[in-house]
C-alpha positions as CSV (number, residue, x, y, z in Angstrom):
1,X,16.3,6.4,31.1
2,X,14.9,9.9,31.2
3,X,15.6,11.7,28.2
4,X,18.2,14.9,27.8
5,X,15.4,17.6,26.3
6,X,16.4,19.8,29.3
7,X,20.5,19.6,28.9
8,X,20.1,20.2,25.5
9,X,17.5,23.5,26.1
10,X,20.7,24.6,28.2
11,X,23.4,24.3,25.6
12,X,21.5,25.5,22.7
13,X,20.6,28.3,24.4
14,X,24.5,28.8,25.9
15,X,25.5,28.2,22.3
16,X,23.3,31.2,21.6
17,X,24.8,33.3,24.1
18,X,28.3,32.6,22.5
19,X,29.4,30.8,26.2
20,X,32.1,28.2,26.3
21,X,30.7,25.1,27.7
22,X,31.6,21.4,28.7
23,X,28.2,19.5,29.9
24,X,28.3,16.4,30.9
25,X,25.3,14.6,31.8
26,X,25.0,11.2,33.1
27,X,22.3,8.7,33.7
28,X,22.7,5.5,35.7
29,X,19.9,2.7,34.8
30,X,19.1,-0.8,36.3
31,X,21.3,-2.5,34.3
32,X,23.2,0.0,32.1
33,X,24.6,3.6,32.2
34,X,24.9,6.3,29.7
35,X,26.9,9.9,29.4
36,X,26.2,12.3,26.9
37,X,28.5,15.4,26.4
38,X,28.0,18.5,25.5
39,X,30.7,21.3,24.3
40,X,31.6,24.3,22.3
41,X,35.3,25.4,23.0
42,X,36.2,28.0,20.8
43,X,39.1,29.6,22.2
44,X,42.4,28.4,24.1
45,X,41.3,30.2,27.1
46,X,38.0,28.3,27.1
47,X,39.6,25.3,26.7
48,X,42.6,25.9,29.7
49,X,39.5,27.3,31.9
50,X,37.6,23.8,31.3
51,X,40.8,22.0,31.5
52,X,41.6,23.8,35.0
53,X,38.2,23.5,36.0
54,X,38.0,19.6,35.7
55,X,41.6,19.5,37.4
56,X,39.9,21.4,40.0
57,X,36.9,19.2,40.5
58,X,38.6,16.0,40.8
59,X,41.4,17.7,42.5
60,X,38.6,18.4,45.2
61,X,36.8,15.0,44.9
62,X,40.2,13.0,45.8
63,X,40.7,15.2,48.6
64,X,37.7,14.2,50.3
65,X,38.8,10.9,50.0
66,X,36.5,9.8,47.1
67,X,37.6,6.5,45.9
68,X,37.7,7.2,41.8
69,X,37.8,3.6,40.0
70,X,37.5,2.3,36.1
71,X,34.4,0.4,37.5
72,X,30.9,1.0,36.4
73,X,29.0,3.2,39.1
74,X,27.0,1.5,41.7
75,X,23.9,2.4,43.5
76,X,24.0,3.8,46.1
77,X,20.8,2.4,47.7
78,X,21.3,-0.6,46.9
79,X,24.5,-0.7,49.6
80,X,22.4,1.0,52.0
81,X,22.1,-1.3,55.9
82,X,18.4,-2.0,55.9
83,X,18.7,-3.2,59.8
């Protein structure tokens, strides 16, 4: 798995900048996955913006009729039609 030296550039350097922030990165491997978060929520308005913004987000993603389970992520290439 690739390593997270550039997501953590990013939030030290937001932390610096006194920015709210919730990173999540997340990387899939052959046989096992791995998330890593990220935050500094300092205020209630940074936390009801974050809050809102994930609401938003998934809000959007079930719109489009993304199928949102509790099962581990698949790959995508791997369901690919190779005719």
């Amino acid at each position: 798995m690739a390593t997270n030296d550039f997501t953590t550039d990013l939030v030290k350097k937001m932390s610096e900048d006194g920015v709210e922030y919730l990173v999540i990165a997340i990387q899939k491997g052959k046989d096992d996955h791995k998330a890593n978060a990220w935050f500094n929520i300092v205020t209630i308005d940074g936390a009801d913006m974050i809050l809102t913004t994930i609401d938003e987000v998934f809000r959007g993603l079930d719109d489009e009729g993304l199928d949102i389970s509790t099962d581990l992520p698949t790959d995508p290439d791997k369901d690919k039609d190779n005719s």
